[in-house]
KEMI-445858 format. One line per field, with one value per residue (C-alpha): residue in one letter; x, y, z. Coordinates in steps of 0.02 Angstrom, whole numbers. Layout:
code: c(A	...) $
u: c(X	...) $
v: c(Y	...) $
w: c(Z	...) $
This chain:
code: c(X	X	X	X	X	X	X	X	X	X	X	X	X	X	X	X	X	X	X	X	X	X	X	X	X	X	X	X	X	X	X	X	X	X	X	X	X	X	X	X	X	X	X	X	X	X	X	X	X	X	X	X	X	X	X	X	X	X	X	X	X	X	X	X	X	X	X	X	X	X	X	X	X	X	X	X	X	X	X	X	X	X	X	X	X	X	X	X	X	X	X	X	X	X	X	X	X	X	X	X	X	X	X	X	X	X	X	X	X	X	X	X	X	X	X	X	X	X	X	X	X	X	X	X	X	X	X	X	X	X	X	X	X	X	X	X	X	X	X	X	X	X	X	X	X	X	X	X	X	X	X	X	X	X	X	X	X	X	X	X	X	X	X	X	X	X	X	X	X	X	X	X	X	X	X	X	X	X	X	X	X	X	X	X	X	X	X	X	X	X	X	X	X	X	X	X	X	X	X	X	X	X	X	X	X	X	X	X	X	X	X	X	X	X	X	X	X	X	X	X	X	X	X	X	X	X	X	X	X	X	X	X	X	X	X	X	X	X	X	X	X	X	X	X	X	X	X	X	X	X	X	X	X	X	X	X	X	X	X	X	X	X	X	X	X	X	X	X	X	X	X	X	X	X	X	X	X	X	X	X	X	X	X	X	X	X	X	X	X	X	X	X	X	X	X	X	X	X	X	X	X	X	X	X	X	X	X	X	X	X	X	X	X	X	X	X	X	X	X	X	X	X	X	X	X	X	X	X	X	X	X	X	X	X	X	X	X	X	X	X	X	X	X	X	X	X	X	X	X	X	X	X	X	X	X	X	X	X	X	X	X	X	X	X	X	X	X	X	X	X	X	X	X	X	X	X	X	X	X	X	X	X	X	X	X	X	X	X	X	X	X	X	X	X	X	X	X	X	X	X	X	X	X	X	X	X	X	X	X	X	X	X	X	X	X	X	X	X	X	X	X	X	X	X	X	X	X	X	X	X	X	X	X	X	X	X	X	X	X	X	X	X	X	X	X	X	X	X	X	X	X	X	X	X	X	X	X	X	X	X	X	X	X	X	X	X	X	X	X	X	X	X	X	X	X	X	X	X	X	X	X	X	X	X	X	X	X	X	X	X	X	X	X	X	X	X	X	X	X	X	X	X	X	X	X	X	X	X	X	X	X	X	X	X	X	X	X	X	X	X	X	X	X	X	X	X	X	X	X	X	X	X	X	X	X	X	X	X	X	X	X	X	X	X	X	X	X	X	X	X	X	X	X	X	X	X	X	X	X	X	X	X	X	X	X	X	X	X	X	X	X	X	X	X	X	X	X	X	X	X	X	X	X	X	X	X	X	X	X	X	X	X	X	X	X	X	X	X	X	X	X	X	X	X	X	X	X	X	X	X	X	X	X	X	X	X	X	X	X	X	X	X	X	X	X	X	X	X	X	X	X	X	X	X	X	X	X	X	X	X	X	X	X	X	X	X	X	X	X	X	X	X	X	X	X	X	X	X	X	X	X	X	X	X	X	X	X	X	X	X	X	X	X	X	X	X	X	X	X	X	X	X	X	X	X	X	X	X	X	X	X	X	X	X	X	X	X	X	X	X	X	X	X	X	X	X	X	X	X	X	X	X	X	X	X	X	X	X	X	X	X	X	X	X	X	X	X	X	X	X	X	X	X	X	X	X	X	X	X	X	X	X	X	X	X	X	X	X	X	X	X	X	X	X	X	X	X	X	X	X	X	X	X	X	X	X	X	X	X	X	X	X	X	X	X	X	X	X	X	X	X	X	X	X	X	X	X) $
u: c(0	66	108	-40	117	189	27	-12	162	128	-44	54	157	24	-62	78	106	-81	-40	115	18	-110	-144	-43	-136	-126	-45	11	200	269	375	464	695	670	631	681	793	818	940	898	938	1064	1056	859	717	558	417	280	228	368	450	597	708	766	819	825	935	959	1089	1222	1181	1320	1295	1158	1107	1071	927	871	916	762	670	691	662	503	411	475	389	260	195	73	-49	11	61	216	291	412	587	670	822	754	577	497	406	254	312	120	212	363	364	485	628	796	940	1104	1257	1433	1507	1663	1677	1673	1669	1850	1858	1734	1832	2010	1938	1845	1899	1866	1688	1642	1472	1411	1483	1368	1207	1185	1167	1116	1268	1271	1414	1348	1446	1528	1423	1356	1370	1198	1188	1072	943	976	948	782	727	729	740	909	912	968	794	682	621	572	447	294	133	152	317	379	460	611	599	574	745	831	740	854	937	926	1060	1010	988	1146	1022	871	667	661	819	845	791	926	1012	1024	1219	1088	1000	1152	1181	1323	1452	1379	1212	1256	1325	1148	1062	1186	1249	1356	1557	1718	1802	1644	1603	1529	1581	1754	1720	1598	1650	1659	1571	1728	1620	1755	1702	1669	1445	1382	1182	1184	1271	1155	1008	989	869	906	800	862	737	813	746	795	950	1038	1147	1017	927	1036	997	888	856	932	859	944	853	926	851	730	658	718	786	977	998	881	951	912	1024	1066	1108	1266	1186	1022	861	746	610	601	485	368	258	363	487	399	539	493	606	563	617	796	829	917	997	1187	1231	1300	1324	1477	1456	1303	1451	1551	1419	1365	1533	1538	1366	1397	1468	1596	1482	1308	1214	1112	930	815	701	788	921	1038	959	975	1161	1202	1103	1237	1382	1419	1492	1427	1466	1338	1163	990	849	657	626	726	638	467	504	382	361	470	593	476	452	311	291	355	178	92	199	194	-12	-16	143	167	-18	36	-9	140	155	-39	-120	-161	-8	122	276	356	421	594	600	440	489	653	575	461	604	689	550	520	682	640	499	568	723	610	474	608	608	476	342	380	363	181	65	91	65	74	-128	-174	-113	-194	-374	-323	-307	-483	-566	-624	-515	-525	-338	-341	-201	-355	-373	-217	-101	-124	-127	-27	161	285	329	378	557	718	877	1022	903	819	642	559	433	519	519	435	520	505	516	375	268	287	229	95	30	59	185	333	513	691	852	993	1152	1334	1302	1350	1339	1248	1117	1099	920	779	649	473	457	376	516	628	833	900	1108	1223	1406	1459	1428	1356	1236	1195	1157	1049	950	925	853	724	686	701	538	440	465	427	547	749	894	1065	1213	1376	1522	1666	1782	1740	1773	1951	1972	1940	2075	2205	2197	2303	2205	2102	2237	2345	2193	2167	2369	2379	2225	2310	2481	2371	2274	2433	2512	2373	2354	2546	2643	2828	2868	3047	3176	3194	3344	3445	3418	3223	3103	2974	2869	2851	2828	2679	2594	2608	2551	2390	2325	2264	2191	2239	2403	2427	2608	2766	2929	3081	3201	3366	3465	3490	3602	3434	3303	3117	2974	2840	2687	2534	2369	2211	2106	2110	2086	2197	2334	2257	2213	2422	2473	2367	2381	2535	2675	2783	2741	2889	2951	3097	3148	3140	3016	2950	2873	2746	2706	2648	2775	2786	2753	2709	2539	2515	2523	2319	2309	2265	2130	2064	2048	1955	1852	1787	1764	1636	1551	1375	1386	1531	1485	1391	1525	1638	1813	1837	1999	2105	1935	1965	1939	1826	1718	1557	1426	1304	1417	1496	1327	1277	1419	1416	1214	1271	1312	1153	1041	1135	1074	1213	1365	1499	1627	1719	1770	1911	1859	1973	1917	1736	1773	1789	1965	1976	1909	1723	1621	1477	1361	1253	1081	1148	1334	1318	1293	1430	1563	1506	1577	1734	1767	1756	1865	1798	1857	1792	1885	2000	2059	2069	1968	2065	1936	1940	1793	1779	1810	1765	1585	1510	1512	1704	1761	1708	1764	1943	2006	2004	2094	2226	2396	2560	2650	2782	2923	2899	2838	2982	3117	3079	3067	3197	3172	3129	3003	3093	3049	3154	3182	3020	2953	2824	2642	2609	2494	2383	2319	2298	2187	2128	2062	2011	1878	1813	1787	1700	1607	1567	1494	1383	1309	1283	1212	1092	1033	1007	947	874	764	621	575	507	609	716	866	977	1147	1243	1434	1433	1594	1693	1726	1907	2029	2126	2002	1839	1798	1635	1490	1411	1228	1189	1016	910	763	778	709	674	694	817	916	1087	1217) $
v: c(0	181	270	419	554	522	532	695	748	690	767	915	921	910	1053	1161	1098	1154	1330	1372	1443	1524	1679	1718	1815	1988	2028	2217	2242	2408	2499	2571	2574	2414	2354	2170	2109	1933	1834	1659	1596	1709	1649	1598	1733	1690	1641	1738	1656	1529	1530	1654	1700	1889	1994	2167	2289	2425	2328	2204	2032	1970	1840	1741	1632	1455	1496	1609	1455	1372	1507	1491	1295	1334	1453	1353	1199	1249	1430	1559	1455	1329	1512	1517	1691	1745	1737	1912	1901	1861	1842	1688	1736	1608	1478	1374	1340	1256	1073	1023	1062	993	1023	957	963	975	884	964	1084	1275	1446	1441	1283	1361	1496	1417	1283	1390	1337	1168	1188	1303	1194	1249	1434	1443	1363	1450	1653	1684	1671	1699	1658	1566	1560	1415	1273	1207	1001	989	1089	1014	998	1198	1195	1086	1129	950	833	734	567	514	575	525	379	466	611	625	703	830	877	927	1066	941	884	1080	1135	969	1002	989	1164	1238	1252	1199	1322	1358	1276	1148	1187	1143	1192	1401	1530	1565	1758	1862	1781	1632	1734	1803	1754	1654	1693	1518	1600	1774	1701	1605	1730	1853	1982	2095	2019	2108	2024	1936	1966	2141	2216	2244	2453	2425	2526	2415	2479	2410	2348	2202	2194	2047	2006	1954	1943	2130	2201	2333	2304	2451	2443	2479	2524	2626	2692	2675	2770	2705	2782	2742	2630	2542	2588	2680	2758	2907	2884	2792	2771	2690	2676	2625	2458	2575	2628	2818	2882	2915	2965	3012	3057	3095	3044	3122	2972	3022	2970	3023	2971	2907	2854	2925	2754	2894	2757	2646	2774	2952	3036	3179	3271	3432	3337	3278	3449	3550	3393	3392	3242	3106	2915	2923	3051	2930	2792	2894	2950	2789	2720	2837	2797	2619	2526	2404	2267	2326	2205	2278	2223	2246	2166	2087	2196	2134	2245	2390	2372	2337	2512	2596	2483	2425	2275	2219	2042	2046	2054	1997	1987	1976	1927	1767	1752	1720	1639	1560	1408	1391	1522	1647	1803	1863	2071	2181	2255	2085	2049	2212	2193	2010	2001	2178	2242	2390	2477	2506	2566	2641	2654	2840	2884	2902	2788	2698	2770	2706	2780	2674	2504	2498	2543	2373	2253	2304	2256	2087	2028	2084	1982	1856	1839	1874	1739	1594	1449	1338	1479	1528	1362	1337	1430	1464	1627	1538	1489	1651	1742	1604	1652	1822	1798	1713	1844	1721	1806	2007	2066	2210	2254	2215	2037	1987	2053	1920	1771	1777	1710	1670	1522	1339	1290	1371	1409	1453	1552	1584	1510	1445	1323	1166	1215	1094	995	1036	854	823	965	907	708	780	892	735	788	669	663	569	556	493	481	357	186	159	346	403	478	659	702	623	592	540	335	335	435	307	313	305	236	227	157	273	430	340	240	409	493	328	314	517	519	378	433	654	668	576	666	847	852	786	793	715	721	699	652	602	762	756	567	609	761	651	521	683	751	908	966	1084	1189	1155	1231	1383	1407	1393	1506	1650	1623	1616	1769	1882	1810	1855	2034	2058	2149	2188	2348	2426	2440	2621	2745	2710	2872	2844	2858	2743	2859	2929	2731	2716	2867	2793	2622	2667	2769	2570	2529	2529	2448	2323	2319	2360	2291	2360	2216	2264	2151	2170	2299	2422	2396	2351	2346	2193	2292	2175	2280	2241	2175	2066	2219	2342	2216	2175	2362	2410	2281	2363	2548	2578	2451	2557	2728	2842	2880	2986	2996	2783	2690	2552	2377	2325	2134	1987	1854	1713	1534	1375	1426	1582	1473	1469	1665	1733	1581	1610	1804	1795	1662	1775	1928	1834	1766	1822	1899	2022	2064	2209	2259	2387	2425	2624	2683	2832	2910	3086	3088	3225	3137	3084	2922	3063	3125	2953	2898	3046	3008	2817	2857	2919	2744	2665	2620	2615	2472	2509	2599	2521	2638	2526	2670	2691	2627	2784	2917	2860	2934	2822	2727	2794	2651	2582	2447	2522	2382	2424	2355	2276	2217	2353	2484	2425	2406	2547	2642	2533	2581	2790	2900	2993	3113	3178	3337	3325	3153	3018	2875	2703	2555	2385	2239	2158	2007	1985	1990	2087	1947	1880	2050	2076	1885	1876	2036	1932	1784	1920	1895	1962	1829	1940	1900	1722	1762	1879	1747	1645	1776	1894	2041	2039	1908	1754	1609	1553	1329	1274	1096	1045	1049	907	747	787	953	854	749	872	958	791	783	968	917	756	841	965	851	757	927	961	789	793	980	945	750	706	891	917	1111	1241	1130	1252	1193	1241	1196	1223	1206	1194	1253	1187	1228	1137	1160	1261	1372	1397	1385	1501	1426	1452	1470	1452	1438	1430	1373	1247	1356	1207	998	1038	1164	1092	1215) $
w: c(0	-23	111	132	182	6	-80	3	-88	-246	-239	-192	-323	-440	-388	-389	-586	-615	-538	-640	-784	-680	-630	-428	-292	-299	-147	-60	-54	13	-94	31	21	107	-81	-95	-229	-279	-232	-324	-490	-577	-757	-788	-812	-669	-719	-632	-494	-458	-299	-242	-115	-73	36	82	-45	110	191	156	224	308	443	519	659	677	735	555	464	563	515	329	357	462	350	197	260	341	286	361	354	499	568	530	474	378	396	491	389	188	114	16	-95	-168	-17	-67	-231	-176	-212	-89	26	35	159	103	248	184	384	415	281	339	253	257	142	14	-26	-3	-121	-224	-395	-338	-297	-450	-474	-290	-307	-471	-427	-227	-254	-109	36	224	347	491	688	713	758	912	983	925	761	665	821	823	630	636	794	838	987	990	951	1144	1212	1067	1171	1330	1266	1348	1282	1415	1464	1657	1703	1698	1533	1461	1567	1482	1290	1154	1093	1267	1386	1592	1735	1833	1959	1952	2003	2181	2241	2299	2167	2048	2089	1937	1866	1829	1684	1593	1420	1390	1266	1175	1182	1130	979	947	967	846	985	923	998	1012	836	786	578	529	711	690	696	862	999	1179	1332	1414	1567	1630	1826	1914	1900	2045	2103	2154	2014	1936	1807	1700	1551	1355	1208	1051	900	731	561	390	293	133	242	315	503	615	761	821	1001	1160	1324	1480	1641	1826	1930	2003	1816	1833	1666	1676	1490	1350	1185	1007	868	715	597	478	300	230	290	183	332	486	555	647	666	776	822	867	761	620	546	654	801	716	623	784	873	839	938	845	885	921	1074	1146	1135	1251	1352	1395	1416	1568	1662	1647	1778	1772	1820	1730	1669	1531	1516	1331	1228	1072	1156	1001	899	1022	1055	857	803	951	869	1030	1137	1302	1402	1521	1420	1492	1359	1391	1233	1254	1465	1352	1190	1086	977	835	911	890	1025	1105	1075	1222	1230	1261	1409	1493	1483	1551	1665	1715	1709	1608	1451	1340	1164	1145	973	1022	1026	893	898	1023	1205	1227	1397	1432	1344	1416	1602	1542	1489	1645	1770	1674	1688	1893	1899	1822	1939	2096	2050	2036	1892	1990	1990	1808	1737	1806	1672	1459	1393	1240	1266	1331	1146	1068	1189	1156	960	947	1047	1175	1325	1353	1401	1524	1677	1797	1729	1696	1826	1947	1847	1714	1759	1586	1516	1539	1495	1531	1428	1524	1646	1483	1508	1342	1282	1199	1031	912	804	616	558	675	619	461	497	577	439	327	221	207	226	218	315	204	289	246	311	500	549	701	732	785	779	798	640	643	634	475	395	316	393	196	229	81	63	-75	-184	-325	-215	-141	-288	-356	-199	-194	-358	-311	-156	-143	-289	-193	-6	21	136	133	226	139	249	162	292	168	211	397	428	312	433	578	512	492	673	621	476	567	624	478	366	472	454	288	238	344	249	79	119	189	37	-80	8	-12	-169	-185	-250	-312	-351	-218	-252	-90	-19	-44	116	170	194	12	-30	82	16	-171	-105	-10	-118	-188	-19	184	201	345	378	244	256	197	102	54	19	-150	-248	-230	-106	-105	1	21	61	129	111	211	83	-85	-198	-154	-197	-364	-397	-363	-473	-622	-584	-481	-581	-701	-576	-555	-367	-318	-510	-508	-587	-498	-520	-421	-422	-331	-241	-349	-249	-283	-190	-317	-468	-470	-400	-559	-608	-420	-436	-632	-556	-406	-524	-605	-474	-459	-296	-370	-552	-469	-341	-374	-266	-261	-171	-152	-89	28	212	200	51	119	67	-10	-116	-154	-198	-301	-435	-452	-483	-663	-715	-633	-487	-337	-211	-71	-31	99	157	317	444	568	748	832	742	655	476	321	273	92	26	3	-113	-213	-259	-418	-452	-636	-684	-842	-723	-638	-796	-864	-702	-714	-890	-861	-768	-604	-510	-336	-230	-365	-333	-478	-376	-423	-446	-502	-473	-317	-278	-92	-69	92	197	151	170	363	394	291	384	531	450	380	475	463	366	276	381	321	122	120	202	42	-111	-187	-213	-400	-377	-382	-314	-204	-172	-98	-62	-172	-106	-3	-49	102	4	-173	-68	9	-159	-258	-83	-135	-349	-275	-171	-284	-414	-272	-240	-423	-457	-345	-375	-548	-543	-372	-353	-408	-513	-366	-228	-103	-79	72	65	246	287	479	489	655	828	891	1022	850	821	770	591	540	416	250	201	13	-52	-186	-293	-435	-584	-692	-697	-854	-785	-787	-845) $
């Protein structure tokens, strides 16, 4: 007999086939800068209607948490109408018209890998345009990922979980203490440094917050250390949101600082709605966010422990770090890792109206005052009282009208949530796979023969093993069309990594030395009288320079000169080689290695990746240019989506170099092709090759490696004796092609047209070093589409 859950599918399936010449809902999208622009198949035209992935064009997307992955997955398989919403980081667009969903997990491989193997893995880097680095994983990734029970306590689930069981629940991390012993003090409740990088804190050195300002709060926490609560406003600028207000209350709710912000780039929203700002409000105020940085750096003490709800948000529009965070949001989190709304809680748990319709936008003053006092409560009441009643029920009552919330009602009664997570109390989340056996639609784990298992999948979902990559690939292609729902592990480079114990660190080693050496030029030959210093103002005109190093000895010296990122070394090795200095003229090249032999392959390959063909590198920009002005000339060639100009973290203005990322690649060459000039500077460009989120994450990998690359190179270029590469990194790269041609193999024979496919790198965390992730997604376009 067939089974009903793959009949369902099929029946699925068919529908969708019926829709794709019909006529889509009409439905209301604002048109608003946050104007979404697609992310999904590069090379094929949509058809209207068919499924798509974007994200918003106001900011650069460069890192996500596990946790947003689960989001995707969740509104992917599920939709609104099991009430699921839509991701907070990308939209779907047409999610009732997706035939399936696939997750396919590289084991062992990292971001790292991708792009150190890139030319090895050219099938994945074409098919996946849409790219996120992820934090390095957790034990339990894919439980975090699928928001599923592990395997180990599969067999003990009850229909209705204890207090015991919730505090234990995969994904969350236990109490510093357990219900029935003495209420946790207020050190319980901190976030951990694991769970601030869950939850996508902003961290001293983490990606995209190298420029964030610390509130250097480094005392020792104890229970009575001070609670002060947090809440910013943000408009919407060219950048993206920045901020417009901050409001920081003591542990006895009196404000202690109340400021509006005058962002630095042009607004294009002011958010009245949400934030109470107009433009008559933000026209006299002269304070800027770097002065609120100070300010607050001075009324904090060295043991605050800062209190807000999604209180990520708050610190990451004041580009700030903080180690001791409490969030509300996280005290009362929903199913699916969703959050309650700070104005629900204050009603039921606090008895307070927050946030009234009447009254236009938000009070910062009065939310923060309201996340503080939660967190109170929360503390005071003690995990055993907290874990007695579900808000959960009392939204859904409130949702169906059959339950009036008022103060009067509600005050009394209502306590939060079941669960905990790290003092964090939450609802066990429900399991996606389970969901999704209960709302019939089917699915399959196929993982290598004899592996074990991490999760735990519905009974009727068949455990699919293979032995090899072609039986993979032959039982995928039977098994993937008919299952809405498949997960394909593929373990071959983590069970070779496992048999090389020193890979890890060797890999992490040997991408620094590849970077520096990537980032680094030699320039000369110098008169002998010559000064560094005139050097270094030739050679950054390309780009910021890390470190130079004077080599002489040869008849006439050089310098090696190792810039910060990929393109100022490629843009002084077009521009700045034959350039007259001090009456010499100079050549500027790369060092010539065994390693650089593929440099130039690597570097054409990246320029026409889809996630640069739009980017362009500008340098040589002056301090005193700003973004408006920036943006106002590139906007001759084209629509502008975004402008990135990284800034110094001393002094807050721009580095003289930015990324200008154009809405079509023509706009884009056509800008590359003419000459500009801005305050009478000749602005040097080239194409990127580093897209937003390799450019925040490679400056970290950067070292200084030119005593070593210099050790082994003369001057001139030459290579000096080397040992040939070893057989560890041929193997090492034949893993990557076969890997590469498993992933593209099963894209274009196993999936099913309309399928979203999510293909995750977990990255690794070691005793060496932790390795981040890589997100790539997409949407089959068509059953055909194989090239």
């Amino acid at each position: 007999m067939a089974d009903p859950a793959r009949v369902v599918c099929a029946l699925k399936r068919a529908s969708v086939s019926s829709l794709e010449g019909c006529e889509p809902k009409t439905r209301k999208l604002s048109a608003t800068a946050d104007e979404i622009i697609d992310q999904s198949s590069h090379h094929a035209p949509h058809t209207k209607g068919f499924p798509r992935l974007s994200v918003p064009s106001c900011q650069p997307l460069c890192a996500i948490s596990h946790e947003q992955v689960c989001e995707l997955l969740q509104f992917a398989a599920l939709g609104k109408d099991r009430g699921v919403k839509q991701p907070s980081w990308c939209r779907l667009h047409h999610q009732r018209r997706l035939s399936g969903v696939s997750v396919i997990v590289l084991q062992g491989v990292s971001q790292l890998h991708f792009y150190r193997y890139y030319l090895q893995l050219g099938n994945i880097g074409r098919r996946f345009q849409l790219r996120c680095s992820l934090p390095p994983p957790p034990p339990d990734f894919l439980s975090t990922v699928l928001a599923a029970r592990g395997a180990a306590s599969a067999d003990r689930t009850r229909e209705q979980p204890t207090a015991q069981d919730s505090l234990c629940s995969s994904g969350t991390v236990r109490l510093h203490c357990e219900p029935g012993s003495d209420k946790p003090g207020l050190t319980s409740y901190l976030l951990s440094r694991e769970d601030r990088e869950r939850y996508n804190f902003p961290r001293e050195g983490a990606p995209g917050c190298e420029l964030y300002v610390s509130t250097e709060c480094d005392g020792q926490v104890t229970d009575s250390s001070p609670l002060l609560g947090l809440d910013c406003e943000m408009c919407l600028t060219e950048k993206g949101k920045e901020l417009t207000r901050v409001s920081l209350v003591d542990g006895a709710g009196r404000c202690i600082m109340d400021e509006l912000v005058k962002p630095e780039n042009r607004i294009l929203d002011y958010l009245t709605r949400f934030s109470g700002i107009t433009k008559v409000l933000l026209n006299p105020v002269r304070t800027r966010l770097q002065d609120v940085q100070a300010r607050l750096k001075q009324l904090l003490p060295r043991d605050a422990v800062l209190v807000g709800h999604s209180l990520d948000c708050d610190l990451r529009a004041l580009q700030m770090t903080h180690p001791f965070v409490i969030d509300s949001s996280l005290l009362f989190m929903r199913e699916f890792g969703l959050r309650f709304k700070l104005k629900f809680l204050a009603e039921a748990v606090l008895g307070r109206q927050i946030q009234c319709e009447d009254r236009e936008g938000h009070d910062p003053t009065e939310d923060a005052r309201a996340a503080l006092e939660l967190a109170q409560y929360f503390i005071r009441e003690g995990p055993d009282q907290v874990a007695q009643l579900s808000l959960e029920d009392l939204l859904k009552r409130q949702s169906d009208g059959n339950k009036q919330v008022n103060g009067s009602s509600l005050a009394g009664s209502c306590k939060p949530l079941n669960g905990a997570r790290n003092g964090i109390h939450t609802p066990r989340r429900s399991s996606l796979l389970d969901n999704l056996h209960a709302a019939g639609l089917s699915g399959i784990h196929i993982v290598r023969k004899g592996q074990e298992d991490r999760i735990a999948c519905p009974k009727r979902w068949p455990r699919i093993e293979y032995s090899c990559e072609t039986e993979l690939l032959a039982k995928a292609s039977g098994e993937i069309p008919a299952s809405f729902f498949s997960m394909v592990q593929c373990s071959s480079f983590s069970e070779y990594a496992q048999s090389n114990p020193s890979l890890w660190g060797a890999s992490r080693r040997q991408m620094q030395g590849r970077l520096a050496e990537m980032c680094t030029v030699y320039a000369g030959p110098f008169p002998r009288d010559f000064t560094l210093k005139s050097a270094r103002r030739l050679l950054r005109r390309c780009g910021p320079i890390r470190s130079m190093k004077l080599i002489s000895g040869s008849h006439k010296p050089y310098v090696a000169v190792e810039y910060e990122v990929l393109e100022a070394a490629q843009l002084a090795v077009e521009v700045l080689n034959g350039s007259e200095l001090e009456g010499s003229f100079i050549k500027v090249q790369r060092p010539v290695t065994e390693t650089a032999v593929d440099w130039d392959d690597l570097f054409h390959a990246l320029e026409r990746d889809a996630l640069n063909e739009k980017l362009v590198y500008v340098a040589g920009l002056s301090k005193s240019l700003t973004q408006e002005a920036l943006l106002q000339r590139f906007r001759e060639f084209g629509h502008v989506e975004s402008v990135l100009l990284p800034r110094d973290p001393s002094g807050g203005k721009h580095r003289r170099y930015g990324f200008i990322k154009f809405q079509g690649s023509l706009s884009a060459t056509a800008a590359l092709s003419s000459e500009i000039v801005l305050k009478r500077r000749r602005l040097l460009k080239c194409r990127a090759v580093t897209p937003f989120h390799l450019h925040t994450w490679s400056s970290q990998l950067s070292c200084r490696a030119l005593e070593h690359t210099a050790s082994q190179h003369s001057p001139a270029g030459g290579c000096a004796q080397q040992e040939p590469p070893g057989t560890q990194e041929d193997e090492v790269k034949e893993l990557m092609m076969r890997l590469d041609r498993t992933v593209e193999r099963l894209y274009s024979e196993a999936l099913p047209s309309g399928t979203l496919c999510v293909l995750l790198l977990p990255g690794e965390s070691s005793d060496d070093g932790n390795l981040p992730g890589l997100l790539l997604a997409g949407i089959k376009e068509d059953s055909s589409d194989v090239g």
